[in-house]
Every structure is written in structure tokens, then in C-alpha cells.
N, C-alpha and C positions, 0 to 999 in steps of 0.2 A: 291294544294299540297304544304306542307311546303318543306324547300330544306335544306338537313343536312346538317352544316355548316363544319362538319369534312368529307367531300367525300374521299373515298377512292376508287381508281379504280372502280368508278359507269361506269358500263358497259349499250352502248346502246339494247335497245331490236332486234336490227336489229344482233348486234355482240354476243350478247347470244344464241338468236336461230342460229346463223352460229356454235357456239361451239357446240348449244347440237346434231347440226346435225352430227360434226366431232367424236362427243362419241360412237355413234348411235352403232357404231361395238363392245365397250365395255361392251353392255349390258348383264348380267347373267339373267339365268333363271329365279331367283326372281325379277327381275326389275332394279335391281341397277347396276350402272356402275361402274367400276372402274375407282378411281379418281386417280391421280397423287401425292399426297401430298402435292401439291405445291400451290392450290388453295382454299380459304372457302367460300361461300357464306352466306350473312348473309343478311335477310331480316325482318324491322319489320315495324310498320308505327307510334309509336310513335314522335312527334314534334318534333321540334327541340328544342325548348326551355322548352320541358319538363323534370324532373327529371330523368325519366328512359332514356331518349333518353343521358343525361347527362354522366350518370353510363355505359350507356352499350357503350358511345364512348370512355371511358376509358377503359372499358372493351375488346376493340379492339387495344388498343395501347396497353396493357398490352401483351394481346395477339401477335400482333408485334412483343413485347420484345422477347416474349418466344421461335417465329419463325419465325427470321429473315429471313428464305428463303420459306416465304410463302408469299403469295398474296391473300390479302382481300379482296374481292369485295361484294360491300355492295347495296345494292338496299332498297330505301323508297319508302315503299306501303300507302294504305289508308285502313281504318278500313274496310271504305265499299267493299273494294276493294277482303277481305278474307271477310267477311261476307258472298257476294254474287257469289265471284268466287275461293273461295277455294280449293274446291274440285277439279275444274279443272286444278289448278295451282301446285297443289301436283300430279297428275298423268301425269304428262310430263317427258321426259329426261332431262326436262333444271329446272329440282326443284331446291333450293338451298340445300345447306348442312344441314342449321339449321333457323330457324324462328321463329318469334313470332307467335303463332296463340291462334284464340278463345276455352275458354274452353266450356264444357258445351254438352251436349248429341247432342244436335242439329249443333254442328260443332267438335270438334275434337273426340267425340262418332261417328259420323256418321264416319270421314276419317277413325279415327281407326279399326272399324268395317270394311271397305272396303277396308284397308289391304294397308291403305298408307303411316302410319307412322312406323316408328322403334319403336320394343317392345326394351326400356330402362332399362325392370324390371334386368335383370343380369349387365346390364353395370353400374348400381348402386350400386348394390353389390360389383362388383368389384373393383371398385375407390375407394366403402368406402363412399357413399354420405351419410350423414343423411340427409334423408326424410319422417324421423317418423312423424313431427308435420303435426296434422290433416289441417293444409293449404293445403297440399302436395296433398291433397283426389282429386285437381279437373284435377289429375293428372292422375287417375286412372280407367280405363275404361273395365268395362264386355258385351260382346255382344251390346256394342255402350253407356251403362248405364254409369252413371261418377259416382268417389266415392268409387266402389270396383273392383277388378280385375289386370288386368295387367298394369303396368304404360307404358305411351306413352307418359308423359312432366313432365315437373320441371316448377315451377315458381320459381319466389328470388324478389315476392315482395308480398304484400301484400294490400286488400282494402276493404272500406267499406262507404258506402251514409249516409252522416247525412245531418245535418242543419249548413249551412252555415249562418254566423246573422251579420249584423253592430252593433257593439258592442256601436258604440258612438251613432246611431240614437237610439239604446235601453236606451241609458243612459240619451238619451236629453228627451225624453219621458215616464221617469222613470217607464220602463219596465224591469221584471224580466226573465232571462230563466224559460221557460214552462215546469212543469215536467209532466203536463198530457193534451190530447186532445183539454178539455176544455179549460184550460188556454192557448195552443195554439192558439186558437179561439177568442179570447180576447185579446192578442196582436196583431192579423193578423184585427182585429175590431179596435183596437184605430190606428193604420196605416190608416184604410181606412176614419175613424171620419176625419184625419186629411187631407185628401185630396193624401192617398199614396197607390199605391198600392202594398201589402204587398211581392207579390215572383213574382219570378221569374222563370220561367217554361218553357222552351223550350219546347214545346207540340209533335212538329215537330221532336224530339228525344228524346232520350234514359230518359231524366229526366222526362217526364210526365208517362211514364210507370212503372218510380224509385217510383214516389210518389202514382199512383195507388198504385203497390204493397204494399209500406209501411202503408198503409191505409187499404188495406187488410189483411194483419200480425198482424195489433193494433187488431184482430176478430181470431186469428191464431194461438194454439199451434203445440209443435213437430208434433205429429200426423195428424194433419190437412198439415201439412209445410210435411210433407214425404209423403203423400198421392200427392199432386201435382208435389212434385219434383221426387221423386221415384216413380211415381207409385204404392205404398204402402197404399192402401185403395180408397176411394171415397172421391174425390173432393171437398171441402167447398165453393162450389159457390155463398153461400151465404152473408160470407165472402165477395166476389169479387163486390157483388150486394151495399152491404154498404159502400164499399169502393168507388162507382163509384157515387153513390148517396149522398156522402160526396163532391166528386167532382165537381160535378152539381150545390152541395150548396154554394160551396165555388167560381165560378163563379159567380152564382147569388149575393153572397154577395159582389162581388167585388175586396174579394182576389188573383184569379186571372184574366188578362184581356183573351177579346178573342182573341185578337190580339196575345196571346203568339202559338198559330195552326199555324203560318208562321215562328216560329224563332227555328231555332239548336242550339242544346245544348251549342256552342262555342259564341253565340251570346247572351244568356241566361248568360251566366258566365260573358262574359264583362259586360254585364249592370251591375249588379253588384257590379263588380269592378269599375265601371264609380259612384256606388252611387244611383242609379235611383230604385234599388228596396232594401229593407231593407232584405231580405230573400234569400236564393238559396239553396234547397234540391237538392243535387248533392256528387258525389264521395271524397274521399278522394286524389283522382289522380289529384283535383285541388289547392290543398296545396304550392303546387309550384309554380304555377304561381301566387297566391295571396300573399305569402310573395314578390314575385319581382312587382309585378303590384301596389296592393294597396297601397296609398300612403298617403290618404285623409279621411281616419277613419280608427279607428282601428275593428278590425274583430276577429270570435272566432268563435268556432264550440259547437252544441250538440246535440246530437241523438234524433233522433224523439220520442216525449213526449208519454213517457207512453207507448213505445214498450218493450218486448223483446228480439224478433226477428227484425234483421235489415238488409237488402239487402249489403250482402258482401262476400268473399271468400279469396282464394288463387287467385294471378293476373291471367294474362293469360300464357300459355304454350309457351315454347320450346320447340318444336319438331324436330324431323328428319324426313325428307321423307325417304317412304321405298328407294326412290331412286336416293339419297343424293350419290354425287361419293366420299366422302372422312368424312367420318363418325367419323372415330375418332378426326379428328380435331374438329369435330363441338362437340366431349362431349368437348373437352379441353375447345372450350371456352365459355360450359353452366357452365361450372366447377369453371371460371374463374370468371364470374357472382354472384355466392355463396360464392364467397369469404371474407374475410373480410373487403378490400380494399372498394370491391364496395357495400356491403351491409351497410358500416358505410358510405360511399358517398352517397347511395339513401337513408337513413334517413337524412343526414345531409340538402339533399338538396330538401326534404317535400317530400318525398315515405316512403310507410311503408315497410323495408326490413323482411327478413323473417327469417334471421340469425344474424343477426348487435349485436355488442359492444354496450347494450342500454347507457353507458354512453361516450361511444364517441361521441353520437350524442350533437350536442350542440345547432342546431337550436332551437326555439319555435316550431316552427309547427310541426319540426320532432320528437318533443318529446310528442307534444300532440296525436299527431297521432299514432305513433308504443304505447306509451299506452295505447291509445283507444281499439288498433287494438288486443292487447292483453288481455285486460279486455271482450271483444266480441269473443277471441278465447278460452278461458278458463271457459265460463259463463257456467253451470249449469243449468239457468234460462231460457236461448234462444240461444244469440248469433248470428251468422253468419246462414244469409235464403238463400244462394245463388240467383239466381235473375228471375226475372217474365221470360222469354224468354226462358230459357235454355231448359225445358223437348222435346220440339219437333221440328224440320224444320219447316223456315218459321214461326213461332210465333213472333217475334222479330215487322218484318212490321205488322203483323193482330195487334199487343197488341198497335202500335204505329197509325196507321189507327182509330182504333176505341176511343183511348186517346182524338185524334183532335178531331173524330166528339162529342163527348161526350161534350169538352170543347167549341165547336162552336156551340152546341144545336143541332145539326140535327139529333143527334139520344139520346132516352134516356138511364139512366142507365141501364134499361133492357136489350134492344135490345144490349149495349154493352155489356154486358156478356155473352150475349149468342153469338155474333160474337165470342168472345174469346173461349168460351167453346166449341166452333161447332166446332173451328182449332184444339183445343189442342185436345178433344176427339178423332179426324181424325188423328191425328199425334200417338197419343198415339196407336190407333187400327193399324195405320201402323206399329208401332213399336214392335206387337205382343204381346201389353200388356192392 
């Protein structure tokens, strides 16, 4: 675990659970206790040295300003951390007040569904928030479904996976950006002609399941893309079969190794940065760290050749547990977040914000980015596919399980689709749909 370098009264878990047990007498029939106003808990698990963790520690000092007789206590989680214990860390007395957490049916659909978070839909009206821009949708949740219904989060940032490229080993090999499959294929062959192997793929996470998907979408319109993600028709597995048989080939050819089924995503991006692989299809959330790291080529981005649809959204949520003791503090400082302050800080500092002054921004990257980010919110054509994991629990490891072995040969493309398809159908039927 990284360790936020601005700590403010990080409370130990031994002295939290002593508090939640002192509340215990506070609880109201609906779950929530009454809080004091004197205290906000704010927990998220982005880095320390990442943009949003940058924005939103300002975001706390501003907050400070505003309520000098209040006490911040802040607590750094791990991704995996709400991935897998979510659910159980939202139904306690000792919840925080406001959090980052996952969007997507399969986790803040399911808590909301189970009646843990705070419905937001009037306390945005009230304030006055605009959250018309369809970013906002993965905010919105019906009978656990994300997209329509009642809101349950706000984001105030934005993202989206492309191609991450060494611009100079492109330029020493006079190689052009790919604008279709093909000529992706042909770049990622004259890397391997010369002894290179072309990406870089954490198998082991989230990017091998980025790049399945994106491979599946190159086979994918609307209709295909809302049948999977909504629920709205029948499934194009077929789609998933070419995409994963694209996979297979592109082992076999050498553009990826197998040795990438051992490495996370974080490990995948250094190499990278270190130079070692000319490629890295991965998020827009690594923009920041690659203007401060990279030092020794230059680098550029561009969307995978010849899609669409590209795996992206509105970030993740801020929520409130239904039983958050001091609730109003925590809209103040989602409120404080959507600001202008910090929405021109997380562009400035390579996040794509969701409200920002586009010409305040003054970085490169934050300008390529929040442009991108808005030429794929606007598109007509395709646009934003939200991401392979989200429709059902537990998809996230089966889609990440089966990635590996696909990349490591032990099973083929078949067999992995249909590992995929036997979860997502089970999830789906549980879901009553």
C-alpha cells in the first residue's frame, strides 16, 4: 500500500472500531447514526502520486478552509480492497461519511440495490449540481442496473483505454500511427522483425481483459454493446470468440510474451516507462504518471485502430453509506471536488476532469486527454463501451483467470469464452434478467 503523503488524522483500525462502537447508541431506524458535525471520513485508494489523489488532497485542505472546526480523517484503501470487500465495509457503523467506490452493476448496483448507499437524487437538486452530461449515467442506478434510475454517485473525473506508443522508437523505425487492425499488425510485426516485443500487457490484470474487450468491440455495434452491457437483447459471443482468437495469434506471433500472465498492471506500465516495450493499451488514469516518469522518449497516445467503441466512462463514484453519521459534510466536499479549482487541477495534472476551464488546462497531456475524452463523449458513431467486468459479480477475476490462461495456452479460445459466457449468463440469471 502506498502511504498518502498529506495524512490527516489517519485514524488506527483498533481506534475506529472503539468509535463505531461508542456511536452504536446513535443509530436511527434506517441505519444511520447521528454524527456530530465535527468529524468527515473520507476514504479512497487512489496513489499517492496520482492525479486524482493530487486534486482531491487539495480538495481536503480547501475543505479545511471552509470548516475550520471540523476533523478530517482520512483513510487509504486498496482497489482490491472494495473490489472484494465492499460490501461488507459499507454495512457497518464505522462506514465513512463519503468514499470512492466502483461503479458498474456488479458493485455499486449491487450495494445500491441493498439499500447501502445514500439516494443523492434530491441533494442534487437541491445544491444545484449539474449532472446532466451523460458521464454522470454511471451514477445512476435502477433495481441494481447502472445508467437509469436513481443516482447514488457523482464522479468529477473522467476516462478512457487507448494506445499508449513510444513515439521516438516509432519514429527510429519509421512507423506510422495505425488507423486500422491491419496496420496495427504490421507495426506490432516490424517490432518483433527486429528483435522487440511489441506491448506490454499485464495478463495478471485489468489490461489483458482491456485489450480482450477492445478486440471484441472492433466485431461490436450499439446494439451488440447494450445487449451485454444492459442486458438488452442476446449476447454476441461471437464477437468474444474473435477477439480471443486474435489473442492467441498475437502470442503465437510474438507480440505478446507469455511471461506477461505473471505481471500487474503497475508492473506493465513501468516497463514502459523503463522503455522495454514500445506499446501499452491501458487507461487514461496513467497520463500522469507518464508525464512525471518518462524521461527518455517521447510518448503519445491513440485509440485503438479502427474502433468505435472504446472501453471508457465517467470515473468511479462518490458515495455515501446509508450510514455515513454526518452526511451533509460529505455532499460539501463532493461538491468541493466539482469545483473549478480542482477540476482545472486534475486536468492540469493528466486526469480527464468532467467540469474544467478547457483552457485553463495547460499541460500536453491534460489537453490531449480531456479532448479525447470529449470527442468519445459526443461521438454519434460509438464512443464510450463502459468496460468488460461491469454487467455481473465476480466477472472481473473469471474475465482476468481466463485472459491468463488463454495467454499461457492452456486453454483455447473456445474454451475461454465460454468460461466467460457460463459467469456472465449465471450472473445475468441471477440478476433476474
Amino acid at each position: 500500500m502506498f502511504i498518502n503523503r498529506k495524512l490527516r488524522a489517519v485514524v488506527a483500525a483498533t481506534g475506529l472500531l472503539a468509535a463505531a462502537s461508542l456511536a452504536l447508541s446513535g443509530c436511527s431506524s434506517s441505519g444511520a447514526a447521528a454524527g456530530d458535525g465535527k468529524t468527515l471520513k473520507v476514504w479512497w485508494w487512489e496513489n499517492d502520486d496520482s492525479a486524482l489523489s493530487v486534486a482531491w488532497n487539495r480538495a481536503i485542505e480547501i475543505f479545511e478552509e471552509k470548516h475550520p472546526d471540523v476533523t478530517v480523517e482520512f483513510e487509504l484503501k486498496t482497489y482490491e480492497q472494495m473490489q472484494q470487500s465492499g460490501q461488507l465495509l459499507l454495512d457497518t457503523d464505522d462506514a465513512p461519511d463519503v468514499l470512492e467506490y466502483l461503479k458498474g452493476n456488479a458493485t455499486a448496483g449491487l450495494v445500491s440495490q441493498a439499500g447501502l448507499l445514500t439516494d443523492l437524487t434530491d441533494v442534487a437538486t437541491d445544491r444545484g449540481w449539474d449532472l446532466s452530461s451523460s458521464v454522470q449515467d454511471v451514477g445512476l442506478y435502477e433495481d441494481g442496473l447502472m445508467g437509469s434510475g436513481e443516482r447514488y454517485g457523482v464522479t468529477n473525473y473522467g476516462e478512457f483505454v487507448g494506445t499508449w506508443y513510444n513515439k521516438t522508437l516509432f519514429d527510429e523505425y519509421g512507423l506510422e500511427v495505425p488507423t486500422t487492425l491491419d496496420e496495427f499488425e504490421d507495426v506490432m510485426q516490424t517490432f518483433v522483425d527486429n528483435g522487440i516485443t511489441p506491448l506490454s500487457l499485464g495478463s495478471a490484470d485489468y489490461p489483458g481483459p482491456h485489450l480482450l474487450y477492445a478486440l471484441a468491440l472492433a466485431n461490436m455495434d450499439q446494439d451488440s454493446l447494450a445487449a451485454y452491457q444492459r442486458f438488452d437483447g442476446d449476447v454476441d459471443w461471437d464477437a468474444w470468440e474473435t477477439a480471443a482468437e486474435t489473442v492467441a495469434d498475437w502470442v503465437a506471433k510474438g507480440y505478446i510474451s507469455k511471461d506477461s500472465t505473471g505481471i500487474p498492471a503497475q508492473d506493465a506500465g513501468n516497463a514502459f516507462i523503463a522503455g522495454t516495450y514500445p506499446i501499452f493499451y491501458s487507461g487514461s488514469w496513467w497520463g500522469g504518471n507518464f508525464a512525471d516518469d518518462v524521461t527518455d522518449f517521447e510518448y503519445d497516445q491513440f485509440l485503438f485502430p479502427g474502433n468505435d467503441l472504446h472501453p471508457g466512462s465517467g470515473g468511479n463514484l462518490w458515495v455515501v453509506p446509508q450510514k455515513a453519521k454526518n452526511k451533509e459534510l460529505a455532499y460539501d466536499f463532493i461538491e468541493i471536488t466539482m469545483s473549478p479549482e480542482i477540476q482545472n487541477l486534475l486536468g492540469e495534472e493528466g486526469q480527464v476532469p468532467v467540469a474544467a476551464d478547457a483552457d485553463a488546462i495547460t499541460s500536453p497531456v491534460g489537453q490531449l486527454l480531456s479532448a479525447r475524452f470529449a470527442d468519445l463523449e459526443s461521438s454519434a458513431d460509438g464512443g464510450l463501451a463502459w468496460y468488460p467486468d461491469w454487467p455481473v459479480p465476480g466477472l472481473n477475476d473469471i474475465l482476468i483467470q481466463n485472459n491468463t490462461e488463454l495467454v499461457q495456452g492452456t486453454k483455447t479460445p473456445e474454451q475461454v469464452v465460454d468460461g466467460i459466457r457460463t459467469a456472465y449468463e449465471q450472473g445475468r440469471a441471477d440478476a433476474g434478467q
